[in-house]
N, CA, C and O atoms as CSV, one atom per row, in Angstrom:
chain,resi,resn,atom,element,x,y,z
A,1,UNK,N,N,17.966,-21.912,-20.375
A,1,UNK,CA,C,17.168,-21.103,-19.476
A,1,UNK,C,C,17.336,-19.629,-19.855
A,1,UNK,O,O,18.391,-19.046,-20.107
A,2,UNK,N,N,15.919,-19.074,-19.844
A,2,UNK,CA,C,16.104,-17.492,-20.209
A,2,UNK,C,C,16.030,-16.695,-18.841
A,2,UNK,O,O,15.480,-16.962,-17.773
A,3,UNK,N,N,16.847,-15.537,-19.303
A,3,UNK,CA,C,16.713,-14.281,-17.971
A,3,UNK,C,C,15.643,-13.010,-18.282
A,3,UNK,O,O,15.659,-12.445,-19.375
A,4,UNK,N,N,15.206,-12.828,-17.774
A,4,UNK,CA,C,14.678,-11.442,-17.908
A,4,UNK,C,C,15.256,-10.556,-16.738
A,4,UNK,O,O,14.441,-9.714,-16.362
A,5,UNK,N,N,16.636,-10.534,-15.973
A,5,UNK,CA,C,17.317,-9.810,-15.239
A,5,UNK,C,C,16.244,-9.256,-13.864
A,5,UNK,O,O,15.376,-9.878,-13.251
A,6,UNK,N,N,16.743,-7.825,-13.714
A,6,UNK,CA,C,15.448,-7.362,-12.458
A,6,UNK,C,C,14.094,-6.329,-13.450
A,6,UNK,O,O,13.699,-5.259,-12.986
A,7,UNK,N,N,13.772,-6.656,-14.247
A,7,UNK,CA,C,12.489,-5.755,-15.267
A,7,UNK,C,C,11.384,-6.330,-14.782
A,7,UNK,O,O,10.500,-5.582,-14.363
A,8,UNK,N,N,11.122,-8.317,-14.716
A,8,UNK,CA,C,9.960,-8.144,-14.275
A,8,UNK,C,C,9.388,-7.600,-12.357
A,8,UNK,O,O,8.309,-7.301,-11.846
A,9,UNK,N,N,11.173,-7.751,-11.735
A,9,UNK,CA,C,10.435,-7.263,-10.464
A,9,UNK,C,C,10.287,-5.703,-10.125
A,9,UNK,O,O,9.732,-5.331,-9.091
A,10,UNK,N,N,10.903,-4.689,-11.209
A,10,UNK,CA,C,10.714,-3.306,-11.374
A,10,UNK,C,C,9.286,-3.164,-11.770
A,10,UNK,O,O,8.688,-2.163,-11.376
A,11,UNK,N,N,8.499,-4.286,-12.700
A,11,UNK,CA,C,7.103,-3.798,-13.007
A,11,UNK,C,C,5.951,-4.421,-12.227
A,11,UNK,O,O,4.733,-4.266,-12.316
A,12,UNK,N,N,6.730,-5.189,-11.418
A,12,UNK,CA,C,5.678,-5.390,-10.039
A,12,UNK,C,C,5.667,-4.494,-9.635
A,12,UNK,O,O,4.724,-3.744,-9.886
A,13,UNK,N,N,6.499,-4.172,-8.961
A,13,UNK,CA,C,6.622,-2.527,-7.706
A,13,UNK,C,C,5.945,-1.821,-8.705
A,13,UNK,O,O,5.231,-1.188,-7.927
A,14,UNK,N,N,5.629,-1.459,-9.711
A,14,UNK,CA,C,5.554,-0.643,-10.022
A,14,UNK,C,C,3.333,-1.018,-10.436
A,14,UNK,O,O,2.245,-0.457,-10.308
A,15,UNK,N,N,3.808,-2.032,-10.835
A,15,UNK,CA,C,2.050,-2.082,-11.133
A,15,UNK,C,C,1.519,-2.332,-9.304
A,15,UNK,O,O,0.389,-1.930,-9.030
A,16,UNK,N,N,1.995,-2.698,-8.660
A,16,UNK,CA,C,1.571,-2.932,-7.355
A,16,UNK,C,C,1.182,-1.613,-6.490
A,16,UNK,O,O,0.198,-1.438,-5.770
A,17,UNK,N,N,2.053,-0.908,-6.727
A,17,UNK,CA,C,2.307,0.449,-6.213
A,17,UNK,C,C,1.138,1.265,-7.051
A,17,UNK,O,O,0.714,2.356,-6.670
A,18,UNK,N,N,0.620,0.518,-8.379
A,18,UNK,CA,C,-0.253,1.782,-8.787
A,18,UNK,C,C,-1.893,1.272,-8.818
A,18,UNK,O,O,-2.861,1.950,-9.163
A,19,UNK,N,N,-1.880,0.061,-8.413
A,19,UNK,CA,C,-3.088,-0.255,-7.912
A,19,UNK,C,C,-3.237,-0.331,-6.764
A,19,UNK,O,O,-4.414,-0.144,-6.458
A,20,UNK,N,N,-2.551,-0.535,-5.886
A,20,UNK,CA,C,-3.034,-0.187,-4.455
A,20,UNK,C,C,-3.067,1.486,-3.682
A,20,UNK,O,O,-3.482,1.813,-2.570
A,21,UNK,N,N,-2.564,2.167,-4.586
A,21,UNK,CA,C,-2.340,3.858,-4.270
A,21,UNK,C,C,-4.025,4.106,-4.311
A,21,UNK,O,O,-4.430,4.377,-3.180
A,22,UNK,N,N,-4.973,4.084,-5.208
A,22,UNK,CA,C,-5.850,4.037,-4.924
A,22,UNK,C,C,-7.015,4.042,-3.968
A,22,UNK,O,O,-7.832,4.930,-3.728
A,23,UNK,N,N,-6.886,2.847,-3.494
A,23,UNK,CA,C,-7.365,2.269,-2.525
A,23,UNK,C,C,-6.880,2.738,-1.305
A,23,UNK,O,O,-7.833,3.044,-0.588
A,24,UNK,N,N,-5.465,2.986,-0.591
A,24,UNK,CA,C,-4.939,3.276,0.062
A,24,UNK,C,C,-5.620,4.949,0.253
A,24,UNK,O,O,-6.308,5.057,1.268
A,25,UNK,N,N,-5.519,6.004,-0.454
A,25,UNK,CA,C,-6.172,7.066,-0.323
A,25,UNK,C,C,-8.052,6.766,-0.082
A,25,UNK,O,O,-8.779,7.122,0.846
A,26,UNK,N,N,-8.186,6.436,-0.611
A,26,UNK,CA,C,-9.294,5.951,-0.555
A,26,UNK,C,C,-10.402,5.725,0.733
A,26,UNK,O,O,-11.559,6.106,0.911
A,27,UNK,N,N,-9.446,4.911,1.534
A,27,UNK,CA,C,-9.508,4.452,2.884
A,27,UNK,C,C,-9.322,5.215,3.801
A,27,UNK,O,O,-10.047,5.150,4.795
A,28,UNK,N,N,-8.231,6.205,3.701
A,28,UNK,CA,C,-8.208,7.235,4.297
A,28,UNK,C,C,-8.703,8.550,4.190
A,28,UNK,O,O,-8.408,9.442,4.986
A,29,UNK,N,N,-9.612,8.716,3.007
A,29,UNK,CA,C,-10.016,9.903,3.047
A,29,UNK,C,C,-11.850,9.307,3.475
A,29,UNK,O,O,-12.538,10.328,3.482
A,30,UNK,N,N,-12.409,8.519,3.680
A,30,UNK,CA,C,-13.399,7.763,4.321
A,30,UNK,C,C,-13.507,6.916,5.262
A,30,UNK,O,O,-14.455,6.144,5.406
A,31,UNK,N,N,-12.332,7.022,6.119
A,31,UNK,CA,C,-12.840,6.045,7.331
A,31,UNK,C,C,-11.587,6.481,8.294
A,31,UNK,O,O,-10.502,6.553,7.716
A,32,UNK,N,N,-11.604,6.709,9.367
A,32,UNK,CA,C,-10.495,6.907,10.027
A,32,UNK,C,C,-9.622,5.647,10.665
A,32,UNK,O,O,-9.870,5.301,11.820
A,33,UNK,N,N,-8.981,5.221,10.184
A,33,UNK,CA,C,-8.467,3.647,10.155
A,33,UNK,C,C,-6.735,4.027,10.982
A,33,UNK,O,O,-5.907,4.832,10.554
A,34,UNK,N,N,-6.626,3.250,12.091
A,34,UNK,CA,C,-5.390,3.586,13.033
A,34,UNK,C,C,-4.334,3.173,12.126
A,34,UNK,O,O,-4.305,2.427,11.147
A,35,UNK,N,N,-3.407,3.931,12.788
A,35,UNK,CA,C,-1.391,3.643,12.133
A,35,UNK,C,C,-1.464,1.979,12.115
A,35,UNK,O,O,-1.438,1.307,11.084
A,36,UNK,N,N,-1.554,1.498,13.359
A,36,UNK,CA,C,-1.981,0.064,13.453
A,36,UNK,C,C,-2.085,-1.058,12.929
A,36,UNK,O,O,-1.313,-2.017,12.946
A,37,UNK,N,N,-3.375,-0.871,12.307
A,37,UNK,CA,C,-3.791,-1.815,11.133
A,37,UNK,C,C,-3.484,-1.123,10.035
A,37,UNK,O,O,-2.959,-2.000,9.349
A,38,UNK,N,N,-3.454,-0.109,9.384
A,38,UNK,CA,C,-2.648,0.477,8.033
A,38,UNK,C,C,-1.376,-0.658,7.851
A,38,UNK,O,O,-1.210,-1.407,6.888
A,39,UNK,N,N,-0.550,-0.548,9.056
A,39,UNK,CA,C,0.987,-1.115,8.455
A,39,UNK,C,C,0.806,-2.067,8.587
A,39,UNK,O,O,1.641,-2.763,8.008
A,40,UNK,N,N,-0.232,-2.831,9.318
A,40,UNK,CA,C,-0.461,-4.665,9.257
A,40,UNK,C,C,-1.187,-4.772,7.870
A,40,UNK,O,O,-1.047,-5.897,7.390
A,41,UNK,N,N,-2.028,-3.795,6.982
A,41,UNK,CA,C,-2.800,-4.364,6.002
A,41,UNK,C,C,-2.042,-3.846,4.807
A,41,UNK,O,O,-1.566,-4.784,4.167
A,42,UNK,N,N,-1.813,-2.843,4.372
A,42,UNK,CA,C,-0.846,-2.838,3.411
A,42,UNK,C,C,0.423,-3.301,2.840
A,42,UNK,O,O,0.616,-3.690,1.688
A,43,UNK,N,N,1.167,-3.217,3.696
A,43,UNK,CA,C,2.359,-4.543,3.589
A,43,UNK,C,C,1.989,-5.897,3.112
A,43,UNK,O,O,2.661,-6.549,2.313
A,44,UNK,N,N,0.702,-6.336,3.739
A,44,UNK,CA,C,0.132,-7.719,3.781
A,44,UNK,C,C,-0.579,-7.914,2.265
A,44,UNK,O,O,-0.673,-8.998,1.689
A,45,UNK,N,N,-1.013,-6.745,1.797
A,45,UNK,CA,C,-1.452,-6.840,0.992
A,45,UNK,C,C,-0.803,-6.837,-0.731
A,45,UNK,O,O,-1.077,-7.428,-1.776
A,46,UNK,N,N,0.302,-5.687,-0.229
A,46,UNK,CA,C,1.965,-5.813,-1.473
A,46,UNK,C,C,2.415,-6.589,-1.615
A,46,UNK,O,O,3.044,-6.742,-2.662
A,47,UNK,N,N,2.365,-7.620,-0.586
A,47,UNK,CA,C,3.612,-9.036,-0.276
A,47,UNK,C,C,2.422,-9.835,-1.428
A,47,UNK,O,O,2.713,-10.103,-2.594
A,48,UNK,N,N,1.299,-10.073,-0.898
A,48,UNK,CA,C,0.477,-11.055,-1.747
A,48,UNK,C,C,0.408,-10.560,-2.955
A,48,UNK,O,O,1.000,-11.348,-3.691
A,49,UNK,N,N,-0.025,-9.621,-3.589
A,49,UNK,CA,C,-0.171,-9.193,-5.012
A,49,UNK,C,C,0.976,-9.029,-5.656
A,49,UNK,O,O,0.867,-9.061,-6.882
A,50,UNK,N,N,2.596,-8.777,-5.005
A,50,UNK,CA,C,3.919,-9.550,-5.858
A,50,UNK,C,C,3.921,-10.644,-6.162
A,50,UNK,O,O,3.849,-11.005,-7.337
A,51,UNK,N,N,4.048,-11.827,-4.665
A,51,UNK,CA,C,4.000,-13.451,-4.955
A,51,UNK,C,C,2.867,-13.463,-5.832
A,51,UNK,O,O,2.944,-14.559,-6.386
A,52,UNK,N,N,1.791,-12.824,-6.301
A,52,UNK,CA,C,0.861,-13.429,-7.201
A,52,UNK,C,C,0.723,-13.115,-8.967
A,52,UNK,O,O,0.132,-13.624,-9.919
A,53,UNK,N,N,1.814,-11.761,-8.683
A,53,UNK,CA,C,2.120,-11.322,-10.298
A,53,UNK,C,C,3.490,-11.072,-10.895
A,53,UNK,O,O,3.802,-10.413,-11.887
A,54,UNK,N,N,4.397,-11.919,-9.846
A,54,UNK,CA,C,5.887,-12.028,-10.397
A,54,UNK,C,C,5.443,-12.886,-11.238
A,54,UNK,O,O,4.932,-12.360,-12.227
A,55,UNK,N,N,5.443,-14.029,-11.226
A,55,UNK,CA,C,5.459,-15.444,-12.498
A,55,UNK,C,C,5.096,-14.922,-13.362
A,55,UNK,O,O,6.033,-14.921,-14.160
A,56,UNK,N,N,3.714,-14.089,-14.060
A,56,UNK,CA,C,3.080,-14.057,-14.696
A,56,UNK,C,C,3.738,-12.585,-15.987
A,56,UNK,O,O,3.584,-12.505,-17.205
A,57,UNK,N,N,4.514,-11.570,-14.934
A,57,UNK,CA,C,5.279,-10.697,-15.438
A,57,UNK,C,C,6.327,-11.063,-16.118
A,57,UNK,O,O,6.697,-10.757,-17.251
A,58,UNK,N,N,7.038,-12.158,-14.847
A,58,UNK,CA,C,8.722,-12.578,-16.027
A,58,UNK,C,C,7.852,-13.498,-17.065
A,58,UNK,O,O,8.323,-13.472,-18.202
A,59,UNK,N,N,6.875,-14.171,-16.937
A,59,UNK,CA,C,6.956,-14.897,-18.428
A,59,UNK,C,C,6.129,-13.736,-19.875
A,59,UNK,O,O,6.112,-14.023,-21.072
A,60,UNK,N,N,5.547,-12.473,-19.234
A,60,UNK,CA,C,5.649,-11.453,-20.597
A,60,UNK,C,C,6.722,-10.912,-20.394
A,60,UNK,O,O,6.503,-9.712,-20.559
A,61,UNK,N,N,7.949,-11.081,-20.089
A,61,UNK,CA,C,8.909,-10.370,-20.144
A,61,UNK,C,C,9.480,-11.300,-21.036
A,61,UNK,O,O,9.815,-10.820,-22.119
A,62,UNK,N,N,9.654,-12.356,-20.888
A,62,UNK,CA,C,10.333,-13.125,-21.409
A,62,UNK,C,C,9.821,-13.745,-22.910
A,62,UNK,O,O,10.608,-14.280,-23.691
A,63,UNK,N,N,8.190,-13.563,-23.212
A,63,UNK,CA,C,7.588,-13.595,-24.407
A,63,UNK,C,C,8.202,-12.479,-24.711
A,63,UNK,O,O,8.933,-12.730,-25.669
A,64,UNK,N,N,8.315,-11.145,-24.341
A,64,UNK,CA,C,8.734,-10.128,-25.429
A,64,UNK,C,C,10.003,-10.250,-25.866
A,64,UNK,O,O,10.238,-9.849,-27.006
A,65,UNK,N,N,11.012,-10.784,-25.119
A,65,UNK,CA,C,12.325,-10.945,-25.620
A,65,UNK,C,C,12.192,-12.231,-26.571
A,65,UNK,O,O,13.086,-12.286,-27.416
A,66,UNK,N,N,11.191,-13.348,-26.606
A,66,UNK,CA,C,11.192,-14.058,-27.472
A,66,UNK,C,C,10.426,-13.438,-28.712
A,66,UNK,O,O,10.792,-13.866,-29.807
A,67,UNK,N,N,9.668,-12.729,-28.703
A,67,UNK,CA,C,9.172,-12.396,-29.578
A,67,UNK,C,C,10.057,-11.179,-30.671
A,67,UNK,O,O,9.720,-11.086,-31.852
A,68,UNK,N,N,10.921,-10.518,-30.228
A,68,UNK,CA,C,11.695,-9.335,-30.436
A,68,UNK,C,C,13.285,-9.968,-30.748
A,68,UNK,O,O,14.203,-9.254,-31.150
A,69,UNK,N,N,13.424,-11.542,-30.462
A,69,UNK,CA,C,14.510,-12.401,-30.619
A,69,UNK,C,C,15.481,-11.989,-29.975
A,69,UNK,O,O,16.486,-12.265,-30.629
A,70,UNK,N,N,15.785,-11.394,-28.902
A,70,UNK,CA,C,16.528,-11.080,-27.395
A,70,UNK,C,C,17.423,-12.158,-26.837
A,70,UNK,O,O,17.371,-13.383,-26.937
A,71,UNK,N,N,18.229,-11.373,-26.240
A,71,UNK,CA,C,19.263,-12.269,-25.042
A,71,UNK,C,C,18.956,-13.702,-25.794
A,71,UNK,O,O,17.784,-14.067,-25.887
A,72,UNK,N,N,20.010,-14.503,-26.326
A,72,UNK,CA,C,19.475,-15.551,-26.383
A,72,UNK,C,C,18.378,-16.441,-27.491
A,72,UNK,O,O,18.542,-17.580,-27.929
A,73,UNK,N,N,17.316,-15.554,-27.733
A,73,UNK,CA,C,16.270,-15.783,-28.775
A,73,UNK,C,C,16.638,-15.726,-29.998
A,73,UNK,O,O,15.928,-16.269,-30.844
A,74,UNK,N,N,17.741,-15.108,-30.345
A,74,UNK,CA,C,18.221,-14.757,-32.034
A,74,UNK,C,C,18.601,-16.041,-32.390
A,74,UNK,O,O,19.083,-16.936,-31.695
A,75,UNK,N,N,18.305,-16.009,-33.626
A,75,UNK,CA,C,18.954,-18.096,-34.154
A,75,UNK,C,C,20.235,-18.035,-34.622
A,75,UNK,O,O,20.659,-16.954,-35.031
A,76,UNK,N,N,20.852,-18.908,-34.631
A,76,UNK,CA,C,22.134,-19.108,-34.394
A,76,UNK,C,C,22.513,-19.050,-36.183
A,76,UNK,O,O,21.739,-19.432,-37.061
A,77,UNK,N,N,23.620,-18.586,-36.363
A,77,UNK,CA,C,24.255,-18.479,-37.248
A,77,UNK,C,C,24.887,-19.825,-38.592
A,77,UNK,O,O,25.608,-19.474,-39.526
């Protein structure tokens, strides 16, 4: 079994955080939308787009360490 440690959940937060920044301004500079539903829809919306692009991150994380022969990937002597 391979690790890719905490990298692929640093580039969730991090791709998550930079596609929803967008939108988030977005919304607020066109619609006056309460404290309310802001913290019920954004949260709701980070939680789903992690559970939906963790898997897909650790396994290019884990192609690049196979590909680069990483942790593990180097052939044995």
């Amino acid at each position: 079994m391979q690790t890719a440690d905490d990298l692929p959940a640093y580039l969730v937060v991090l791709l998550v955080g930079h596609l929803l920044a967008p939108f988030i301004v977005a919304l607020n500079l066109r619609f006056d939308v309460s404290t309310a539903i802001q913290m019920a829809l954004w949260p709701t919306m980070a939680l789903v787009m992690s559970m939906l692009l963790i898997q897909p991150v650790k396994g290019m994380v884990i192609a690049l360490q196979w590909a680069r022969r990483m942790q593990g990937f180097a052939p044995s002597a």
